[in-house]
C-alpha positions, -999 to +999 in steps of 0.1 A: -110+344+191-101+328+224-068+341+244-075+332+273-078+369+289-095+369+328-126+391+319-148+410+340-188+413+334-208+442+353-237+432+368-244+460+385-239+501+390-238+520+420-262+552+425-254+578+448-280+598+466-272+621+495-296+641+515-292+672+535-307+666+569-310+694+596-319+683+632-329+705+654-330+706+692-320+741+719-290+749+723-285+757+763-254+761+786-242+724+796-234+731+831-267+745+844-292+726+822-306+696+837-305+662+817-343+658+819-345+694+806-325+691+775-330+689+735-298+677+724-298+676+688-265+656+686-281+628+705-311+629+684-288+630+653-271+598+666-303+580+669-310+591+629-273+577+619-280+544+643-312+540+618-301+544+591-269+512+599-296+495+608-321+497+579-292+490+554-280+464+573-321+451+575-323+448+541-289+431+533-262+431+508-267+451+479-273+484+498-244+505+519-252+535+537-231+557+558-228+590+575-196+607+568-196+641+574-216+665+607-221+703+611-230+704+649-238+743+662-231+758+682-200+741+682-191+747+718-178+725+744-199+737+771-231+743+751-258+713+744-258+715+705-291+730+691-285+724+654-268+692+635-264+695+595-256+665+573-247+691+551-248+667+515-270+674+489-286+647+461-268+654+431-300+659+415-305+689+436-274+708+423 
């Protein structure tokens, strides 16, 4: 029986996945290491977040991806950061 009622139809689902990623670099003192000299493993972490924008935004609607959460060691303001965790885990992985 018709009544008229706005209805909704799901076309679609969402799936989660999240990954725990560890980038590594050396951690050294900021003042007395040299640009040229350092492994910065919060820059190279930016580059991995930059990629992955850019590969969901490559292949278009349907697919979102962010990074929302960063672990960076030593945690220091005057230390070049040696370790960054994207500490998720799939939920597959417990």
């Amino acid at each position: 029986m018709q009544k008229g009622i706005p209805l909704g139809i799901v076309t679609g689902i969402v799936h989660i996945c999240r990954y725990k990623v560890t980038v590594k670099g050396v951690a050294n003192h900021s003042g007395t290491t040299p640009m040229a000299m350092r492994k910065d493993a919060l820059v190279k972490a930016c580059g991995i977040v930059i990629g992955i924008q850019e590969f969901a935004n490559k292949l278009g609607d349907g697919l979102v991806a962010t990074v929302g959460d960063m672990t960076v060691l030593p945690g220091a303001i005057n230390v070049v950061p040696g370790e960054v965790f994207f500490p998720s885990r799939c939920p597959e992985s417990g």
